[in-house]
mmCIF file of the C-alpha atoms, coordinates in Angstrom:
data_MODEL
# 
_entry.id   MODEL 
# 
loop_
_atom_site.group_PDB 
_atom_site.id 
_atom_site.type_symbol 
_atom_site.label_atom_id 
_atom_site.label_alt_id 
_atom_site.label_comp_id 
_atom_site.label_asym_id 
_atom_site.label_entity_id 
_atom_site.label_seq_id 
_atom_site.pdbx_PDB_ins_code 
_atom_site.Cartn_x 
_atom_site.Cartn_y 
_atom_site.Cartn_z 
_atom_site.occupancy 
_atom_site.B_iso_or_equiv 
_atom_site.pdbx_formal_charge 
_atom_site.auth_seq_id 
_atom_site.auth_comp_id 
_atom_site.auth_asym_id 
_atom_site.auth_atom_id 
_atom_site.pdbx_PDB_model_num 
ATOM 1  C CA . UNK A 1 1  ? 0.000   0.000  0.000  1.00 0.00 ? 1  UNK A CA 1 
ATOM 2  C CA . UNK A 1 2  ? 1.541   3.162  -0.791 1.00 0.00 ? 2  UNK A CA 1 
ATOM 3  C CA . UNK A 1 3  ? 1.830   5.966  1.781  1.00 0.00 ? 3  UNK A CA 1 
ATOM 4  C CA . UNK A 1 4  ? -0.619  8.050  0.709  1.00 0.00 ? 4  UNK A CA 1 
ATOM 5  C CA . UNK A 1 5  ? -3.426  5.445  1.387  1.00 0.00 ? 5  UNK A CA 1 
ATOM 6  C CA . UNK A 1 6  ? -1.639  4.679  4.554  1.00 0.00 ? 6  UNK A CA 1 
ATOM 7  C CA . UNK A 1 7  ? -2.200  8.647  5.732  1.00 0.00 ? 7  UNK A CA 1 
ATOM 8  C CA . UNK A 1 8  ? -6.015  8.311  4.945  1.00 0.00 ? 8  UNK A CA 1 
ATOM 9  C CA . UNK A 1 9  ? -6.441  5.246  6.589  1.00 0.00 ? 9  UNK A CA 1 
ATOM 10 C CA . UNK A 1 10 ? -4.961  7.183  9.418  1.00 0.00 ? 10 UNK A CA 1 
ATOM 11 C CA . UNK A 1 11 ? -7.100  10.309 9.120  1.00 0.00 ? 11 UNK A CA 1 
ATOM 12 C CA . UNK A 1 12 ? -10.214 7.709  8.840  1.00 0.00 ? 12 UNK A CA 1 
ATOM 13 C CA . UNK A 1 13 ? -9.691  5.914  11.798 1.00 0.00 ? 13 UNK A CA 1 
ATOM 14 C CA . UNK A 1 14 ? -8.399  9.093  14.144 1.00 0.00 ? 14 UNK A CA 1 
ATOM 15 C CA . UNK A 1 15 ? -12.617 10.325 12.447 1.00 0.00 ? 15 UNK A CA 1 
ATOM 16 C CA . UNK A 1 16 ? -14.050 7.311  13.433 1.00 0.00 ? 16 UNK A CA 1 
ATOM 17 C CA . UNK A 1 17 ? -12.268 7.290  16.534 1.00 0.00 ? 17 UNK A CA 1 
ATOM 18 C CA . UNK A 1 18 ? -13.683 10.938 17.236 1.00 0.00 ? 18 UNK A CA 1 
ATOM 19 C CA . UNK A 1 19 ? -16.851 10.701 16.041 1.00 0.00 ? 19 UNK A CA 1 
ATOM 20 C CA . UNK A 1 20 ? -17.704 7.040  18.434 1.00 0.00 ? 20 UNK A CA 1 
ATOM 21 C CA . UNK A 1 21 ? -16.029 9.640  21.520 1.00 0.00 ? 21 UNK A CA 1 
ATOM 22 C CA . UNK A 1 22 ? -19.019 12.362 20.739 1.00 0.00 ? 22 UNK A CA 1 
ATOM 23 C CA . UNK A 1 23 ? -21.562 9.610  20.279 1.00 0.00 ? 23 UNK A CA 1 
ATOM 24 C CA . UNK A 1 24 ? -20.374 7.901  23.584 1.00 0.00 ? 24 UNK A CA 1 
ATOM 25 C CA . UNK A 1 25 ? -20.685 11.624 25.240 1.00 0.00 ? 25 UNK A CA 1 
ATOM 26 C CA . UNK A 1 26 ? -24.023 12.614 23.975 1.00 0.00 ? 26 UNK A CA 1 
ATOM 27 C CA . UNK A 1 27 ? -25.511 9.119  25.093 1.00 0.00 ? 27 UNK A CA 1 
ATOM 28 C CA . UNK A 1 28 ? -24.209 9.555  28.401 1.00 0.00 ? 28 UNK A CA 1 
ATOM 29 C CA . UNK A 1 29 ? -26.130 13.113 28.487 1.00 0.00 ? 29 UNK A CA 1 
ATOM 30 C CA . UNK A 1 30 ? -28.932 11.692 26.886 1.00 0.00 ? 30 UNK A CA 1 
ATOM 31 C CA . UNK A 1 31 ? -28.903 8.910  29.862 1.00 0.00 ? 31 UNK A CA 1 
ATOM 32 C CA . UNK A 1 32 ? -28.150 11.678 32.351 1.00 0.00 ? 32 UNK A CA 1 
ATOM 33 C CA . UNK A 1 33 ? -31.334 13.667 31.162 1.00 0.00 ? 33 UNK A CA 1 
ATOM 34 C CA . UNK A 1 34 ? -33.568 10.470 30.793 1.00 0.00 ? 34 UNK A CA 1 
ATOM 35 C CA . UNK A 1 35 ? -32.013 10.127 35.102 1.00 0.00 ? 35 UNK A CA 1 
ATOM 36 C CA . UNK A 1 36 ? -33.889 13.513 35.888 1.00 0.00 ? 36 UNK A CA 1 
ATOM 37 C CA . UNK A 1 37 ? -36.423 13.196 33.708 1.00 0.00 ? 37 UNK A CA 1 
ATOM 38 C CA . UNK A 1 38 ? -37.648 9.418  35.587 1.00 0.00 ? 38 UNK A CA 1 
ATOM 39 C CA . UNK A 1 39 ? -36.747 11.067 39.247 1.00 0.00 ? 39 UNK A CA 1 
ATOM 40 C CA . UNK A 1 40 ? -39.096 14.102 38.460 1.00 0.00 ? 40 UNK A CA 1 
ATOM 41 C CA . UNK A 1 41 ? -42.560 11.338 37.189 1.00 0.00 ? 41 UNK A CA 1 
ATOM 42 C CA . UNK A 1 42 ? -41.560 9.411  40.109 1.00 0.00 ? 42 UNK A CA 1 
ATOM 43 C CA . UNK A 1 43 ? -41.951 12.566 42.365 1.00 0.00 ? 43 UNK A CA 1 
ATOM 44 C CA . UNK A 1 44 ? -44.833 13.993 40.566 1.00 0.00 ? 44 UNK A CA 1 
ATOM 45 C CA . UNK A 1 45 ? -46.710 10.966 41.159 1.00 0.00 ? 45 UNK A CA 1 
ATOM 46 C CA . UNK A 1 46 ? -45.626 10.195 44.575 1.00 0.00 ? 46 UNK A CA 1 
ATOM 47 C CA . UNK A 1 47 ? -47.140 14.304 44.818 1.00 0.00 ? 47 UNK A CA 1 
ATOM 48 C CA . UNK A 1 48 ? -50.350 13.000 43.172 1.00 0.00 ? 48 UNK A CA 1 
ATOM 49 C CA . UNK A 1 49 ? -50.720 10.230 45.699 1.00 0.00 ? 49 UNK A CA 1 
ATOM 50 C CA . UNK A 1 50 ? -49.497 7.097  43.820 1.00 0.00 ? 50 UNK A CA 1 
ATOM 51 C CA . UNK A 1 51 ? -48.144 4.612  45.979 1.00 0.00 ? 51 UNK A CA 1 
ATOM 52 C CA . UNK A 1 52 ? -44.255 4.585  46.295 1.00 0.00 ? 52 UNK A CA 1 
ATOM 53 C CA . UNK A 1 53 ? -44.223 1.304  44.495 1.00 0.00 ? 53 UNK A CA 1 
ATOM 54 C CA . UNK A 1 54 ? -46.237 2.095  41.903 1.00 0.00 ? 54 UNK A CA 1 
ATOM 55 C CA . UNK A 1 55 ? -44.699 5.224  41.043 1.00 0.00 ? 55 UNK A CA 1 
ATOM 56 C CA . UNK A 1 56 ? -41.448 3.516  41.227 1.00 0.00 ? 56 UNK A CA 1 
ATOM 57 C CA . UNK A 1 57 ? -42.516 1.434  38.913 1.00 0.00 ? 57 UNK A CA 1 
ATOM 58 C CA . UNK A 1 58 ? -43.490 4.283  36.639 1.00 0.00 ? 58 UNK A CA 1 
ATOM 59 C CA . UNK A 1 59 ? -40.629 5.792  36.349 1.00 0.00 ? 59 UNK A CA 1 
ATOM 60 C CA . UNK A 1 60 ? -38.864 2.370  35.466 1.00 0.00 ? 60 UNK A CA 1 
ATOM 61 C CA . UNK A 1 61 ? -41.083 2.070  33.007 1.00 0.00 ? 61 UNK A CA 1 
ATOM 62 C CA . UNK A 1 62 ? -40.196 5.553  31.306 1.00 0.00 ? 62 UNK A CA 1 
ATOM 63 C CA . UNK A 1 63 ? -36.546 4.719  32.272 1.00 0.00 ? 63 UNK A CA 1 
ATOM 64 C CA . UNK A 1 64 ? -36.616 1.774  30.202 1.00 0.00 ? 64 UNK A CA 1 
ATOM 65 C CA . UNK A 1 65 ? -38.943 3.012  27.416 1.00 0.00 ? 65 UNK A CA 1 
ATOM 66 C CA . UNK A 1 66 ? -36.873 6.053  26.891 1.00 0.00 ? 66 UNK A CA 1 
ATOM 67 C CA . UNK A 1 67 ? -33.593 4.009  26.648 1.00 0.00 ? 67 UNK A CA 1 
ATOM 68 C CA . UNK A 1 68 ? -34.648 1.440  24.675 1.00 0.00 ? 68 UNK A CA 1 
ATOM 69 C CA . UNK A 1 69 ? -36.049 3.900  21.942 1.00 0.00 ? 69 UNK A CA 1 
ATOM 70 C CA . UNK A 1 70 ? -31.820 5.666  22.190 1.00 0.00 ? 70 UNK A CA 1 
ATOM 71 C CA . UNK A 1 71 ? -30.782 2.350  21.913 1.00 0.00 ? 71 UNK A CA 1 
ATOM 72 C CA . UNK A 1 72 ? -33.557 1.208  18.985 1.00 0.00 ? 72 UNK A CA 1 
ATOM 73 C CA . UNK A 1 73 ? -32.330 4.534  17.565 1.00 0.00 ? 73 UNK A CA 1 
ATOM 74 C CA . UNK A 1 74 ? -28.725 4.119  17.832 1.00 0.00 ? 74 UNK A CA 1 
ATOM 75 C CA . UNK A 1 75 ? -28.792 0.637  16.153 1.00 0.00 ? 75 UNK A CA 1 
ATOM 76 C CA . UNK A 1 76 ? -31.137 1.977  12.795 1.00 0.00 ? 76 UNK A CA 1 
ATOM 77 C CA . UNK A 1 77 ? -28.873 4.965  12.587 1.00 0.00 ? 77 UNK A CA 1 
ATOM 78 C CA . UNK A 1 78 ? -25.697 2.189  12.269 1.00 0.00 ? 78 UNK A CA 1 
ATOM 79 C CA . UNK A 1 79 ? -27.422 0.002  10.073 1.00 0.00 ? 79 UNK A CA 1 
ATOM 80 C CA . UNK A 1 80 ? -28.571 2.910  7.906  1.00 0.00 ? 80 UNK A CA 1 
ATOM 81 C CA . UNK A 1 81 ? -24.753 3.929  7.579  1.00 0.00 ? 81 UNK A CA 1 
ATOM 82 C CA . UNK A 1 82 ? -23.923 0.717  6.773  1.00 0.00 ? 82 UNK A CA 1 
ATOM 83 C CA . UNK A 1 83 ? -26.216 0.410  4.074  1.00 0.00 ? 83 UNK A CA 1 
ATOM 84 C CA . UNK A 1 84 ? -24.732 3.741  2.611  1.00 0.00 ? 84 UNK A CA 1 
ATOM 85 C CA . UNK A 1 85 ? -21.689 2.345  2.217  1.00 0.00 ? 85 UNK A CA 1 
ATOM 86 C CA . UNK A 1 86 ? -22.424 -0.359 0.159  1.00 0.00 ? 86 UNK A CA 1 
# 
């Protein structure tokens, strides 16, 4: 391989590289946010007068709703990618 294919192999990967760090940070803020987001419907209904097991529950269910749709996301965005580089 000669070396200028070898220099944009590097610049690739060092993008990739970069670009999996952002998406790694803005999932973690995304998770963060979805964190407040489940504490504040579990205290809203505990407010309301929902027992504390059943609002518990609620806000696992939004919890895992909300993450599974990032995930869900996440995995259609990839496969869409991959189907653009074909």
């Amino acid at each position: 391989m000669s070396e200028k294919y070898e220099d944009a192999d590097t610049i690739i990967s060092d993008l990739e590289s970069r670009m999996a760090l952002v998406n790694l940070v803005r999932r973690g803020e995304y998770a963060a946010g979805i964190a407040v987001l489940s504490g504040d419907v579990m205290k809203s209904a505990l407010e309301a007068g929902i027992p504390y097991a059943m609002a518990e529950e609620m806000a696992s269910d939004f919890w895992k709703a909300e993450m599974l749709a990032d995930t869900v996301a996440g995995l259609l965005h990839n496969v869409e990618t991959e189907e653009g580089d074909d």
